[in-house]
C-alpha positions as CSV (number, residue, x, y, z in Angstrom):
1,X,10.6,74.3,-102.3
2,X,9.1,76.7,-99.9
3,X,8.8,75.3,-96.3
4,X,5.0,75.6,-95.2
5,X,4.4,78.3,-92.2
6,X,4.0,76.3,-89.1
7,X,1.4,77.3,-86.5
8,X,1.7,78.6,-83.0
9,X,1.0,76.7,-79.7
10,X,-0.3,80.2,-78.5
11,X,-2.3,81.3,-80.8
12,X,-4.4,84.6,-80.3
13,X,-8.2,83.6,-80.2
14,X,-10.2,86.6,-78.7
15,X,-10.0,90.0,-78.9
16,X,-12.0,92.5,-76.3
17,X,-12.9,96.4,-76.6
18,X,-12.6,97.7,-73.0
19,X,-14.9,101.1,-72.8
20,X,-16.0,103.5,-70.2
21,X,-19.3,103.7,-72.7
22,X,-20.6,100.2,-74.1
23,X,-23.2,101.9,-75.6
24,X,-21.4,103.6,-78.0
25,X,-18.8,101.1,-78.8
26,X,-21.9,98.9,-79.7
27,X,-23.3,101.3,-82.0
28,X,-20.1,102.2,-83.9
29,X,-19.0,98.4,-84.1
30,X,-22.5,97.2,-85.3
31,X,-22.8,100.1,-87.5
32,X,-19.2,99.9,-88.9
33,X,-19.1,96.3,-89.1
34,X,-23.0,94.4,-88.8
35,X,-21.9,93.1,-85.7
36,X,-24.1,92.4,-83.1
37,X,-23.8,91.4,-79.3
38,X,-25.4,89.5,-76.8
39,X,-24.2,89.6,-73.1
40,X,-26.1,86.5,-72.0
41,X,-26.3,87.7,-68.1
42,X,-22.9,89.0,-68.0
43,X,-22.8,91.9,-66.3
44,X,-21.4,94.8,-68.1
45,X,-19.5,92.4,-71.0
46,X,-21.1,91.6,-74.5
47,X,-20.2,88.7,-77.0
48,X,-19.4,89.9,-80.5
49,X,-21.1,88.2,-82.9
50,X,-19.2,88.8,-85.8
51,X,-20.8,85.7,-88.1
52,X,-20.0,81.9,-88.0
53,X,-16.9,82.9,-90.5
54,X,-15.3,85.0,-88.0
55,X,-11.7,83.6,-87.7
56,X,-11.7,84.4,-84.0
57,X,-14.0,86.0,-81.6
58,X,-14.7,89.1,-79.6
59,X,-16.2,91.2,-76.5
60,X,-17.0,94.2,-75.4
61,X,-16.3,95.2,-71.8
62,X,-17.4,98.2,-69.4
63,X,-14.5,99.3,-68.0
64,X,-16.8,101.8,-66.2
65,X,-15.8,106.0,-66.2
66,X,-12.6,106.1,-64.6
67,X,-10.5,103.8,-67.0
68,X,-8.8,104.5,-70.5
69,X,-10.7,103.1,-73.2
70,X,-8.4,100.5,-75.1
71,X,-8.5,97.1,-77.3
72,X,-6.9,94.1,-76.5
73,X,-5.9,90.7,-77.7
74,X,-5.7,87.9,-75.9
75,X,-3.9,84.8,-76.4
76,X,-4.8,81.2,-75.4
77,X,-2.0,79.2,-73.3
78,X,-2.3,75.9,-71.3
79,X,-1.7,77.2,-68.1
80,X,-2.2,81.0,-66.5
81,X,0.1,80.6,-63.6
82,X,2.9,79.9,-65.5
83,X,2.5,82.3,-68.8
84,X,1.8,85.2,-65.9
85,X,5.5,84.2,-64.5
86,X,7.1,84.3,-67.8
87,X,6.1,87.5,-68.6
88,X,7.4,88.7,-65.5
89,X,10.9,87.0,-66.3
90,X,11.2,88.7,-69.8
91,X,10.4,92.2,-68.3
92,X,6.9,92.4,-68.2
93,X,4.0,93.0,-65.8
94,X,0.5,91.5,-64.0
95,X,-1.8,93.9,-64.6
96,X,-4.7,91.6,-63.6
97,X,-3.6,88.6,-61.9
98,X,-5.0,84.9,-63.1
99,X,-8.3,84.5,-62.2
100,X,-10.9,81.7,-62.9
101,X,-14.5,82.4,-63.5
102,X,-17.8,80.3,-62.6
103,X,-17.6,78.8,-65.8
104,X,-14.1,77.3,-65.1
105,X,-12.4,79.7,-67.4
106,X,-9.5,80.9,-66.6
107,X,-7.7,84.4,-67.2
108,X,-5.1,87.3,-66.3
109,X,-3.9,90.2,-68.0
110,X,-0.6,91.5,-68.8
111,X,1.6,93.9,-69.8
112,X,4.8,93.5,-72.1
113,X,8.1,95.4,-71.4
114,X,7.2,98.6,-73.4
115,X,3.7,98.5,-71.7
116,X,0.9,97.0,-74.1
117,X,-1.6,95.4,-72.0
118,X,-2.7,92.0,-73.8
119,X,-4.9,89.0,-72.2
120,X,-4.2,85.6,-71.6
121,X,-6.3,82.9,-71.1
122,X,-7.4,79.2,-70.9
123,X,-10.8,77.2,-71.4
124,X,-12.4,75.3,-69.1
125,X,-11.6,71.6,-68.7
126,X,-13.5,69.3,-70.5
């Protein structure tokens, strides 16, 4: 009998498009994809709505004219502090270190050994 796949404790559960030109990365998504976007007051970062199916969700963010454009996954964790230390002990890098945002969220980004920057990041309490 074939042992069922067991599920991570880190799963990845957002994924972001970092652009120097929003604009554009909304048209081409929307047009390549239907979705559409809402930035509810954020300043220069837009939800994905990719439809109530969608196994996981999505943003777009301004990186603004003098960055790389470049998409990244992000994976959810129980605590920033310590996942940003662990990276650094298996050869990694802070690119962004953990931050929490007015809504309580927490976040940080990060780079692996070879240099593929990736997000992590935890909800707000309940």
């Amino acid at each position: 009998m074939t042992k069922a796949p067991t599920t991570t404790a880190f799963p990845v559960t957002w994924f972001e498009v970092h652009t120097p030109d929003p604009e554009r990365a909304r048209a081409f998504y929307g047009g390549a994809f239907g979705w559409t976007f809402d930035n509810e007051g954020l300043e220069g970062y837009w939800l994905v709505a990719a439809g109530t199916d969608a196994p996981i969700g999505g943003g777009i963010a301004s990186t603004g004219p003098d960055h790389q454009a470049m998409t990244v996954f992000n994976v959810q964790v129980p605590d920033i502090v310590e996942t940003c230390a662990r990276v650094e002990e298996l050869g990694g890098t802070v690119v962004v270190p953990p931050q929490v945002l007015p809504t309580g969220l927490a976040l940080a980004y990060v780079n692996d050994p070879d240099g593929s920057t990736f997000g992590v990041w935890t909800p707000p309490a309940a």
